[in-house]
N, C-alpha and C positions, 0 to 999 in steps of 0.2 A: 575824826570822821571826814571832816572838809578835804583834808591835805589827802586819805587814800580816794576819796569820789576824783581829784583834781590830778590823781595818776590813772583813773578808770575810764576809758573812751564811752562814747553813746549805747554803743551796741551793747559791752557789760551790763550798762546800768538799767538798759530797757528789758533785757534779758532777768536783771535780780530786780526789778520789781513785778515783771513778771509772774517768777519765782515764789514773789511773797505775794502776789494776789491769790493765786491757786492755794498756794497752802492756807491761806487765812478762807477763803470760801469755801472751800471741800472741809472744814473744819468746822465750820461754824454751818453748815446746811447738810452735813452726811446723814442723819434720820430721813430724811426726803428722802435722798438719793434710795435709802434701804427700800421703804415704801415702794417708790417707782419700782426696785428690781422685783419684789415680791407679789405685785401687781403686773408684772408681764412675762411672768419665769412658765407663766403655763395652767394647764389643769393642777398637777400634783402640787402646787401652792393655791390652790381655790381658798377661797377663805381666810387664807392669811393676809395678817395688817401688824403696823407697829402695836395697836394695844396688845393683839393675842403673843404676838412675838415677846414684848416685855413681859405679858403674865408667865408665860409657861418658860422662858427662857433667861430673864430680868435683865433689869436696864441695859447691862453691860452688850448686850447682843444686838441691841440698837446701833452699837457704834463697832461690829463683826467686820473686819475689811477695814478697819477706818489706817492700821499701819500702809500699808501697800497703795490707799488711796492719797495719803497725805505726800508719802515717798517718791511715789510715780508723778503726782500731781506739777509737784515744786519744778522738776528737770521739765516734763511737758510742758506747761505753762510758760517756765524760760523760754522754750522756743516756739510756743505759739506767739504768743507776744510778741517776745525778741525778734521773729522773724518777718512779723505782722507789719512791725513797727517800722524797723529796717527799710524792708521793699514800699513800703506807702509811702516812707520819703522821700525815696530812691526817684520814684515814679512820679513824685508831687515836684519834685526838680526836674523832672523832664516834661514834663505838664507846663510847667512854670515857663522854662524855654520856650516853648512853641509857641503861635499865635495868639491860640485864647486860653489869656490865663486863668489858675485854678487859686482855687482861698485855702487858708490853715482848716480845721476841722475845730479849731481851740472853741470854747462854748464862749469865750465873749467876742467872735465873732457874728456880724449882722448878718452878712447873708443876701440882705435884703433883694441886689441887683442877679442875684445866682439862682434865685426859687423862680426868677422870671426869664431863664433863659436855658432853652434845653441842652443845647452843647454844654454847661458845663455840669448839667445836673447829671448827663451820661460818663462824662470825662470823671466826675467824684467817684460812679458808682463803679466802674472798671475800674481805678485805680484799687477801689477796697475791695473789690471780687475777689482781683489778681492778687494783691496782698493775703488776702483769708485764707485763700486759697492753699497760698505756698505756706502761710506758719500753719495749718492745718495739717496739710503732708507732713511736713519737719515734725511737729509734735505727733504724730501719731502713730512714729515710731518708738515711743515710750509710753502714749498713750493707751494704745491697744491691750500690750503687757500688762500693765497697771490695771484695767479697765477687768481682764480674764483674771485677775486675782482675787479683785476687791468682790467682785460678781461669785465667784465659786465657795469664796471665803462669805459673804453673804448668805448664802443658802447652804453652806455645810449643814448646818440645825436641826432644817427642815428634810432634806433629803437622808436621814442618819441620824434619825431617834433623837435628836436632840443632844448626841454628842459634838463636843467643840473638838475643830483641831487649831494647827497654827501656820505663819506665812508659812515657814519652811518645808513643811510637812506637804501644803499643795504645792509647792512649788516644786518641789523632790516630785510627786506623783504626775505632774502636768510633763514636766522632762521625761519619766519613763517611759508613759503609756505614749506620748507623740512625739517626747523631743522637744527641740524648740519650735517648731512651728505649731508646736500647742498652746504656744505663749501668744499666738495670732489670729486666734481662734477668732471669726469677725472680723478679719482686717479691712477684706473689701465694703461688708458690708458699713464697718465703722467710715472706710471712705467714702461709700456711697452715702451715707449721711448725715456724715461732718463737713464734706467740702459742700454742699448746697446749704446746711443748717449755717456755717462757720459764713459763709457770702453775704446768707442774709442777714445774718445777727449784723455784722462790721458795718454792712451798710446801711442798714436800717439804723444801726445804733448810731454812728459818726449824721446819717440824716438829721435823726431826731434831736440830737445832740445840738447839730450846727440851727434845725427850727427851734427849740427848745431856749439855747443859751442866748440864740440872737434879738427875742421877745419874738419871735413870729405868731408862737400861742396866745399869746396875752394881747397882741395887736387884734386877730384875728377876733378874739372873745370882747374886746374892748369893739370894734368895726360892729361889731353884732347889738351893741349896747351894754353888754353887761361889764360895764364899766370896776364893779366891787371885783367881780371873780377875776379881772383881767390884772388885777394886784395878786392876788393871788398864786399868778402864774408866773409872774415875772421872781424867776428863781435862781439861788447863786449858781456855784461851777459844780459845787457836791449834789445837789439836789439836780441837776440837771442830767446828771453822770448816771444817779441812782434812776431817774425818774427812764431815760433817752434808754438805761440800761434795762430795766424791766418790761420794755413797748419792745425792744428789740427781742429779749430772750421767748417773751410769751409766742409771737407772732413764728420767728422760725422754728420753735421746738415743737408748736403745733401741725406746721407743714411738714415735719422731719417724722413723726410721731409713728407710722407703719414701719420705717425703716430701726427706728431704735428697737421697737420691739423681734426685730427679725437679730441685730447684732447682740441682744441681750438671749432668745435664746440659744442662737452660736456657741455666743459664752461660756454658758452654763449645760452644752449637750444634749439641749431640749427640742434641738430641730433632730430628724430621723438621718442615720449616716448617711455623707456620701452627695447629700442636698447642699448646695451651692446657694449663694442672696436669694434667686430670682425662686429657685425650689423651693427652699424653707420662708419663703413671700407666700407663695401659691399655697403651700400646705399649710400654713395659718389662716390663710383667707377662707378653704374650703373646710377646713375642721372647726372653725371657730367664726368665721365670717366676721364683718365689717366689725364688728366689738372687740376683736381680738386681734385688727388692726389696729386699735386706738387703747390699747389696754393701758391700764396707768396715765392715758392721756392730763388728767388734772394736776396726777402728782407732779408727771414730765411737765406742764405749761409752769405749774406753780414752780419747781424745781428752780426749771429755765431764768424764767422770771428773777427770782429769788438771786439765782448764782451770776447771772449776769448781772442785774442792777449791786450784788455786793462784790462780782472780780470786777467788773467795769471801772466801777468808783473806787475799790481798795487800788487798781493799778494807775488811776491817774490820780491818787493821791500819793503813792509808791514813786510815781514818777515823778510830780513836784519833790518829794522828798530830797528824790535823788539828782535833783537839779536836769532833766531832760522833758519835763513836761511841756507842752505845747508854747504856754508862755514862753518858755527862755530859749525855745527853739527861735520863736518869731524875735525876738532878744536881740541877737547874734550869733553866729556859727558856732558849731561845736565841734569838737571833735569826733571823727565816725569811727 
């Protein structure tokens, strides 16, 4: 294992831990995800939830979509990551060269001189914008597809008497009736709420992460007097990862939450043809008003939450694995 990681450059190995975050999250949290879709698919799922879905359809229908989710995920994920990771260091060494130098993001860094000074707390959050940003686009060219399967294949059930079908079969139907730009269904919309959700989560998370691992919490709590809870907060690299990763997923997916509901009904054919984001926005907003903007809002925060604080810390435990974790970057050079 040592001797093929010491033939694999950086970018391979941030790409397959990547790889193995998504698939272990989308794995381990796909009921949610179902919840959420069946909670913003529209009027004609009113009433539908995971209990009634497992009575009338059992267990197995809970995890409907989960091939196409798990398959799409692993390659997306490689290059959200992969590319995430790439340009943030890319930019952290050009950052580094100039003037006023920038810090690792590693959780056992302090911090302390950088919470007190705005140039670098700006220079952090553009470097992870511009990073999110780009593995955002790159992954959601596999993303989208994956997302219009796992979503159609979710609701077959319900929309067709509770007969099942399989990937093949919507994926054969998705090609005929559009082609491949059926496989896109959302695209914009998915960018329109991935690249703002993808900014905030990286930057919030790498935030909280660098407050978090550096004691800024427990100093802060401890300053105030409560000296007991300020143990409490003082937390390793995983619990920092879980914790920086869950503050981060709640917060953007709650701001992202009108637009997911507009890509999710793209998806699944539930906006009126012909209606474009901003149309199938407006016709949600007037048919269903402000509650129908926010639909499945707790599943999505919970979701978020959930998937982020378990990819966050599954990939930088992927990444120590695979010897590219922040430690062994700050280490010595590696190979890119």
């Amino acid at each position: 294992m040592q001797a093929l990681l010491g033939r694999t450059n950086n970018g391979t190995r941030l790409a397959l831990a990547g790889a193995l975050a998504g698939g272990f999250s989308n794995l381990v949290l796909y009921p949610i995800d179902l919840a959420k879709t069946l909670k913003q698919a529209g009027p004609s799922s009113k009433g539908a939830s995971l209990a009634s879905q497992a009575r009338i359809y059992g267990l197995g229908s809970l995890w409907a979509g989960l091939t196409p989710a798990i398959v799409g995920s692993m390659p997306s994920s490689a290059l959200y990551f992969g590319v995430y990771e790439y340009v943030k260091r890319r930019l952290t060494v050009l950052a580094n060269a100039s003037s006023v130098p920038m810090t690792s993001s590693s959780p056992s860094s302090t911090g302390d001189d950088l919470y007190g000074q705005r140039p670098h707390i700006l220079r952090r959050w553009l470097v992870h914008a511009v990073a999110a940003a780009s593995g955002n686009t790159a992954s959601s060219l596999v993303f989208v597809p994956k997302e219009v399967l796992k979503q159609q294949l979710q609701m077959y059930r319900n929309s067709h008497g509770g007969s099942s079908t399989t990937l093949p079969r919507v994926l054969a139907s998705i090609l005929k009736d559009k082609g491949i730009l059926g496989l896109y269904s959302g695209y914009r919309a998915t960018l329109l709420r991935n690249i703002p959700s993808a900014i905030l989560r990286f930057a919030l998370y790498e935030e909280f992460k660098l407050f978090l691992g550096g004691g800024g919490a427990a100093a802060v709590v401890a300053a105030a007097g409560a000296t007991g809870a300020a143990k409490w907060l003082s937390l390793s690299a995983p619990q920092v990862a879980i914790a920086a990763g869950a503050l981060a997923g709640a917060f953007s997916s709650a701001a992202t939450t009108p637009l997911d509901v507009v890509k999710t009904r793209m998806a699944i054919n539930a906006c009126p043809p012909g209606r474009d984001v901003l149309g199938c926005l407006v016709e949600v907003a007037q048919r269903e008003g402000v509650p129908g903007l926010y639909a499945g809002l707790g599943f999505r925060v919970l979701y978020s939450a959930l998937f982020t604080a378990v990819g966050f810390s599954s990939f930088e435990a992927s990444k120590a694995l695979l010897g590219v974790g922040d430690g062994e970057r700050q280490g010595g050079r590696k190979k890119e």
